[in-house]
C-alpha positions in Angstrom: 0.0 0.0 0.0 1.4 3.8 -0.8 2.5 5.2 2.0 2.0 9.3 2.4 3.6 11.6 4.4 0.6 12.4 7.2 1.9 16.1 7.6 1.9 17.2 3.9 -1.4 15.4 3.2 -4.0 15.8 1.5 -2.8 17.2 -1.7 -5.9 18.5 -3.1 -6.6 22.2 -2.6 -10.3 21.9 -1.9 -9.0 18.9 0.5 -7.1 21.2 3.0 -9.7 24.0 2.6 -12.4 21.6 3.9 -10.1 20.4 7.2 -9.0 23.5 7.9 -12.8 24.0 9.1 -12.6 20.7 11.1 -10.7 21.3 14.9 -6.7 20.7 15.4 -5.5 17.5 16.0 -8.5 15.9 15.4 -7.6 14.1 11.8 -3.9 15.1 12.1 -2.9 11.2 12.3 -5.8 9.9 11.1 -4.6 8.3 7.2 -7.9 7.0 6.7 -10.0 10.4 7.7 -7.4 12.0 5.4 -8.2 10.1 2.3 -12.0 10.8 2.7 -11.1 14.5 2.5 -8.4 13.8 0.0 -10.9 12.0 -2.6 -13.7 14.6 -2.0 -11.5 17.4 -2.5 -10.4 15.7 -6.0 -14.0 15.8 -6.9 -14.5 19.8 -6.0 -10.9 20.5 -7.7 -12.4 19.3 -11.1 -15.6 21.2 -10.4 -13.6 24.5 -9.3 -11.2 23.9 -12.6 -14.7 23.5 -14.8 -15.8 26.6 -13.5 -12.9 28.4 -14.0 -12.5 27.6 -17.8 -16.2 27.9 -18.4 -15.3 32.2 -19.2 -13.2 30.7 -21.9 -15.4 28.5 -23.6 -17.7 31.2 -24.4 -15.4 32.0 -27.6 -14.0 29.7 -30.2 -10.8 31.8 -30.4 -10.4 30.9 -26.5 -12.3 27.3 -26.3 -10.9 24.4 -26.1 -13.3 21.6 -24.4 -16.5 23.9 -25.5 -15.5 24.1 -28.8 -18.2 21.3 -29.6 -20.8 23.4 -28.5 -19.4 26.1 -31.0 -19.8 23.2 -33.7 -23.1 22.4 -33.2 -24.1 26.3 -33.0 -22.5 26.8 -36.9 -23.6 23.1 -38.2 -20.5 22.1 -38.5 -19.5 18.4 -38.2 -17.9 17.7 -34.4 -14.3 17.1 -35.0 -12.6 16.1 -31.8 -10.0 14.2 -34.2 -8.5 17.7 -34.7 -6.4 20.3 -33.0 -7.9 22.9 -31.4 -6.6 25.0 -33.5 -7.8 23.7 -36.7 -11.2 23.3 -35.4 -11.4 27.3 -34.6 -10.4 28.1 -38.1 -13.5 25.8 -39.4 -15.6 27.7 -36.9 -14.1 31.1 -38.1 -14.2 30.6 -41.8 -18.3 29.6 -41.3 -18.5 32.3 -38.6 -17.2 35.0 -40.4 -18.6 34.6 -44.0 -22.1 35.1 -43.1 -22.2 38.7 -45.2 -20.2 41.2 -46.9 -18.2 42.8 -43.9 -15.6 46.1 -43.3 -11.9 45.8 -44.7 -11.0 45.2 -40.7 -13.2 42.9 -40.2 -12.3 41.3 -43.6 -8.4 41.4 -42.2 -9.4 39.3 -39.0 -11.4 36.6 -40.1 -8.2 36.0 -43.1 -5.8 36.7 -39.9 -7.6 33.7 -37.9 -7.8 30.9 -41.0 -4.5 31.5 -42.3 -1.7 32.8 -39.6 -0.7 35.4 -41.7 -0.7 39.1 -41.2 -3.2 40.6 -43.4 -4.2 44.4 -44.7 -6.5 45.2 -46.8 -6.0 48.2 -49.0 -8.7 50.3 -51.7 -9.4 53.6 -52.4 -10.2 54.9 -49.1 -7.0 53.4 -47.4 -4.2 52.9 -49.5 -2.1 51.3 -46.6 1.3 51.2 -46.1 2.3 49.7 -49.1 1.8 52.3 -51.4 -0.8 50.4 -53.2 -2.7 52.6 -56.1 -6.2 50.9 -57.1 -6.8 51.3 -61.0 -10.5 51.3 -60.5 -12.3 52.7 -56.9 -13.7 49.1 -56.9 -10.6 47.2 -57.3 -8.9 46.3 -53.2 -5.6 44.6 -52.4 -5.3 41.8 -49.9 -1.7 41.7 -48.4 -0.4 38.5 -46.5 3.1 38.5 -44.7 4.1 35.6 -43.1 6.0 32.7 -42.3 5.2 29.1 -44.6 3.0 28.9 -47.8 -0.2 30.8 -47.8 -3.0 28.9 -49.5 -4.2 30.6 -52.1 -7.1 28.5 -52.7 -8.3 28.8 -49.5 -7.6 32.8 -49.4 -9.7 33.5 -52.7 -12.6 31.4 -51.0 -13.0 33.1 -48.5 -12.2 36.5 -50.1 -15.4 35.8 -52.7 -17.4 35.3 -49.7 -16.4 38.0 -47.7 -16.1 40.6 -50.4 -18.9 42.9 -51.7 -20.5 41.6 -55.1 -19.8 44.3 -57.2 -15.8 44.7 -56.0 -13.1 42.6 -57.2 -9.4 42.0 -55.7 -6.0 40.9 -55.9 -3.6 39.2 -53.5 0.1 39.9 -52.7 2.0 37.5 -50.7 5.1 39.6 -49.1 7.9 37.7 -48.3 10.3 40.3 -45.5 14.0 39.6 -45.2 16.1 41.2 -42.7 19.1 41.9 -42.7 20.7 42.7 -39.0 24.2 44.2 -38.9 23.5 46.6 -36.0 26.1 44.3 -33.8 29.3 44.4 -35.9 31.3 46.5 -36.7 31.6 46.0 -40.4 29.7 43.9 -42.5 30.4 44.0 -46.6 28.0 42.1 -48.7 29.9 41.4 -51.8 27.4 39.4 -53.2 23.7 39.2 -52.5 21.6 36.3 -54.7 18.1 36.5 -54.7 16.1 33.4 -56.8 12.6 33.3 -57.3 10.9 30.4 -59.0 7.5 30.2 -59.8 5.7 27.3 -61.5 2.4 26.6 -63.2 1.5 29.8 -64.2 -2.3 30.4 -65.1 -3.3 26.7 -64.8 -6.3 25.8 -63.0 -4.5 24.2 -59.8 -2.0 27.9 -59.1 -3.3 31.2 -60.0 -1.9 33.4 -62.7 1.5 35.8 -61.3 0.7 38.9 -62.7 3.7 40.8 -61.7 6.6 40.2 -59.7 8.0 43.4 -57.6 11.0 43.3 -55.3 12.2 46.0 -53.0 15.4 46.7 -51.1 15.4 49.3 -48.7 18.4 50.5 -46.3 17.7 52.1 -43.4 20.9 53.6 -43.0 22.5 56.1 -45.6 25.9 54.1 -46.8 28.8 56.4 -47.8 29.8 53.9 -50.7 28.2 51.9 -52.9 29.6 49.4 -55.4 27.9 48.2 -58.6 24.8 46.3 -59.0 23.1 44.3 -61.3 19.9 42.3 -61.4 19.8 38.9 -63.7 16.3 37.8 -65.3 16.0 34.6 -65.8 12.9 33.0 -68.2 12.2 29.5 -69.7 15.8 28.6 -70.3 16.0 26.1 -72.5 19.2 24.6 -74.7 19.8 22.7 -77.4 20.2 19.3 -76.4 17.6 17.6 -77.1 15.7 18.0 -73.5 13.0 20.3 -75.3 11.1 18.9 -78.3 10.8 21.8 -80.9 7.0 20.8 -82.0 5.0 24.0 -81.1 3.8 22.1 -77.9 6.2 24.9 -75.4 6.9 28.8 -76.0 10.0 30.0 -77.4 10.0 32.6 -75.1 13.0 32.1 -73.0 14.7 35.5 -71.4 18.1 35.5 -69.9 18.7 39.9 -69.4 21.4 41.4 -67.3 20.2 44.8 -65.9 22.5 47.5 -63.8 21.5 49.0 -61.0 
């Protein structure tokens, strides 16, 4: 039988609440009066800890054992196979596309499905980014983040969030930084960026209309050495890898641009 140290026990909280009511030295030896205490108070400890959570169940972005209830609310099917937190994104994306909604609102409900940051930019706010709408009905999603955003799921839940007589377009920001603020000294001789992109305009990956790349310093730099910028496009050579039948367009690009 486990043995318990008499003057350290109970363990529950609820346990010692409940003897400190009864008088000194009346169960202070007493293992077995202990034990009553001890597996009543394990009872009230779940209770208390039910209680406590219960605030938190009241939202899906906070739930976690009441996110069933949250389920059943939207009609959505009860996945207790899932995370938690793919089960609130479900519960968001049905949630939140009810109706057209604000640009803030809009920014949220993509902020909670996908992890990424997201701002919305049109003709009222042009954001941060400098964007400039060609047409008053025409906004821009921005997504910056870490990992690969879904696009498929993005422009889902963009047509159902959206207004009906708007249309958008999506830019996926990739930030580098570079920190030299601890050394001293710090040349970069050579900086490579490569950016591939595949399957352009099928039906599975959306068309790429443009690409844009910006490097910004936020320091001014006394010297600065030459710099160039290599496109490359659809490079292809003659040995016999590409078939010249008119099935693939001749359209390779291989430019060499200074800065």
């Amino acid at each position: 039988m486990e043995k318990h140290d008499l003057e350290n026990f109970p363990t529950s909280e609820s346990a010692k609440k409940m003897l400190s009511y009864v008088s000194d030295g009346f169960y202070d030896e007493s293992y077995v009066g202990k034990w009553l205490y001890q597996v009543m108070g394990l009872e009230y400890d779940k209770v208390l800890e039910i209680v406590n959570e219960l605030p938190e169940q009241f939202f899906p972005e906070t739930a976690t054992w009441g996110l069933v209830y949250h389920e059943v609310k939207w009609g959505l099917p009860i996945r207790s196979n899932l995370p938690y937190e793919e089960r609130r994104k479900l519960i968001y994306r049905k949630r939140d596309c009810r109706a057209p909604i604000t640009p803030y609102q809009m920014e949220l409900s993509l902020k909670y499905v996908t992890g990424f940051e997201v701002r919305i930019a049109d003709a009222n706010d042009l954001g941060e980014y400098g964007y400039v709408p060609s047409h008053p009905n025409v906004f821009m999603a921005y997504f910056t983040g870490d990992g690969t955003l879904d696009s498929k799921l993005v422009r889902s839940m963009l047509d159902a969030l959206k207004q009906s007589h708007v249309t958008y377009k999506i830019n996926d920001r990739v930030e580098i930084t570079v920190d030299n603020g601890n050394l001293e000294k710090m040349v970069l001789r050579v900086v490579n960026l490569q950016i591939g992109i595949f399957f352009l305009g099928s039906k599975t990956y959306p068309k790429v209309e443009s690409i844009k790349l910006h490097i910004a310093m936020e320091k001014h730099l006394e010297e600065f050495g030459a710099g160039s910028i290599t496109v490359r496009r659809n490079l292809w050579y003659l040995d016999g890898s590409v078939r010249l039948d008119g099935s693939r367009n001749l359209n390779a690009l291989c430019r060499l641009e200074e800065l």
